[in-house]
C-alpha positions in Angstrom: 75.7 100.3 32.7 78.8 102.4 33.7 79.4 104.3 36.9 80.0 107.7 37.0 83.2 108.4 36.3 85.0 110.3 39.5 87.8 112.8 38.8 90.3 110.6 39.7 90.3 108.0 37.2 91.2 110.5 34.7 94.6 109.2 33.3 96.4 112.6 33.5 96.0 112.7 37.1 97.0 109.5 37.7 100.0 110.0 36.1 100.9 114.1 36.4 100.1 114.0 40.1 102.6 112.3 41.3 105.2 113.2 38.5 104.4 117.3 39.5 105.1 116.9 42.8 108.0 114.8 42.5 109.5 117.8 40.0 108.3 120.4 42.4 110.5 118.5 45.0 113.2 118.6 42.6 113.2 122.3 41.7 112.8 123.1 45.6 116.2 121.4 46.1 117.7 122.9 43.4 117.2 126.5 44.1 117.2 126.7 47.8 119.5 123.9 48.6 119.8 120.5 50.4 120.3 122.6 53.7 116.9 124.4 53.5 114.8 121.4 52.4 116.3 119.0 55.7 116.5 122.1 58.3 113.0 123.4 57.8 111.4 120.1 57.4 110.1 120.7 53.9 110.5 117.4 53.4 107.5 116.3 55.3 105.8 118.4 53.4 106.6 116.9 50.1 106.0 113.9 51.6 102.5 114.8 52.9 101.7 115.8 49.5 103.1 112.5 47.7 101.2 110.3 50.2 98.3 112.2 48.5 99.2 111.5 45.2 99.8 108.1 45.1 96.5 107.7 46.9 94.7 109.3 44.2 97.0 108.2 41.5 96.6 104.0 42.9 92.7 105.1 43.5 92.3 105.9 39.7 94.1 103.0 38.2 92.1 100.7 40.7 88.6 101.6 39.5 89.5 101.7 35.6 90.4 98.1 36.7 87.1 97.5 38.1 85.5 98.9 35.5 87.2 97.0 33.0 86.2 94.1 35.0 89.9 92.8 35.2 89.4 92.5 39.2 86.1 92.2 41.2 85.5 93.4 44.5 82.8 92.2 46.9 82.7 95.1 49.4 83.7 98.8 48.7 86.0 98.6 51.9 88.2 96.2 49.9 88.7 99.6 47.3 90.2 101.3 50.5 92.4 98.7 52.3 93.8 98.1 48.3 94.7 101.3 47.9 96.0 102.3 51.5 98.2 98.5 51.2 99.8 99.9 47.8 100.5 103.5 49.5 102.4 101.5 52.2 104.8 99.9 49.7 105.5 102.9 47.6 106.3 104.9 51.0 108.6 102.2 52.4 109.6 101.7 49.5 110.6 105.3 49.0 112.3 105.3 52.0 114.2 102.4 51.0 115.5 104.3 48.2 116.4 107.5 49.5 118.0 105.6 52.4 120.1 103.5 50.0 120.8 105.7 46.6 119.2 109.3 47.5 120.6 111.6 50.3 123.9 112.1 51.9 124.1 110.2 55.3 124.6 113.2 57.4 120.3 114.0 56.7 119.3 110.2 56.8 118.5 109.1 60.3 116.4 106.7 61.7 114.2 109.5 63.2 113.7 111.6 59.5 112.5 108.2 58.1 110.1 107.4 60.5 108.7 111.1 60.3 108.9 111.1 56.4 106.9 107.5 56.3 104.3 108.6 59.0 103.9 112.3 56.9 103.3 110.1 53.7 101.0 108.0 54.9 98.9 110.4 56.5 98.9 112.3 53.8 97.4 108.8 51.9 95.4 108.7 54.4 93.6 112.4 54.4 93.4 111.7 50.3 91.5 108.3 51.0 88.8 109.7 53.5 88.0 113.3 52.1 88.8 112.9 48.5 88.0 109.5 47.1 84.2 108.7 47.1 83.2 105.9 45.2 79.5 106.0 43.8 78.6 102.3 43.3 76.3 101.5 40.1 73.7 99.7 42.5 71.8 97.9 39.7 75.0 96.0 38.7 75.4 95.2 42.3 71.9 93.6 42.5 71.8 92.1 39.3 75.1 90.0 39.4 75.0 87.3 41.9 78.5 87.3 44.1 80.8 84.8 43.8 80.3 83.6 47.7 76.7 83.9 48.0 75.5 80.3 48.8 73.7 78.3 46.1 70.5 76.8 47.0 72.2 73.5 45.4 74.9 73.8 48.2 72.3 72.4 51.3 71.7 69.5 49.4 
C-alpha cells in the first residue's frame, strides 16, 4: 500500500530547487556586483532560501528511501532530526567552502559566517515545520511489527 506521495518527493524539485537558487545567486553577482550582494546583505537572503531548499530537496530523497524501504524509521520525528542533521552539514559545509575557495577575504569574516549559517538554517528550519508534512500509511504501521517491540519469547 503506498502513501501518498507529497510534492516534495518529486525528483525535479529535489534536484532544480537547489540548482535555481544556486544560479539565481550566480546571476545576482554577476549583474549587480560582488559589492551589492555583501553591502546589502543579499546574501542572507540566498542563504535563507538555500536552507529551504536543501530541506525540501534532503526531505524528498529521504522518503523515496523509505518508501523504497532502503531505511526504516520507527518514529516520524526521526524524518525531521534526519533531515535538519543533513541541512547542518551542507550549511557548514558551505561555509567551509566559501571560506576556503569562494570569496575574496576582505567579505569573509567570522561575523558574515555565523549570520550566513544561522540564515541557512533557519531557513531549513521554516521549510521543515510549515512545508514538509508527512501523511503516514497507518495500516503499514499497524500491520508490521517494529523491530524493538519485545517478543513474548524474550520474558522467558
Amino acid at each position: 500500500m503506498m502513501v501518498e506521495k507529497p510534492c516534495y518527493s518529486s525528483i525535479k524539485i529535489i534536484v532544480l530547487m537547489p540548482l535555481l537558487v544556486f544560479f539565481i545567486d550566480m546571476i545576482y553577482k554577476y549583474i549587480f556586483g560582488e559589492e551589492s550582494y555583501n553591502v546589502y546583505m543579499i546574501d542572507n537572503i540566498f542563504h535563507l532560501f538555500g536552507g529551504m531548499s536543501i530541506t525540501i530537496s534532503t526531505a524528498g530523497v529521504l522518503w523515496h528511501l523509505i518508501e523504497r524501504k532502503t531505511i526504516v524509521l520507527q518514529d516520524l520525528k526521526v524524518f525531521g532530526f534526519l533531515v535538519f542533521g543533513f541541512l547542518c552539514f551542507v550549511v557548514i559545509s558551505w561555509e567551509i567552502f566559501e571560506y576556503i575557495v569562494y570569496y575574496p577575504v576582505e567579505y569573509m569574516t567570522y561575523a558574515d559566517l555565523i549570520v550566513d549559517m544561522i540564515c541557512g538554517m533557519m531557513g531549513g528550519l521554516v521549510a521543515l515545520i510549515f512545508g514538509i508534512r508527512i501523511k503516514p500509511d497507518l495500516q503499514r504501521l499497524k500491520g508490521e511489527p517494529h523491530r524493538l517491540d519485545k517478543n513474548k519469547n524474550d520474558y522467558l
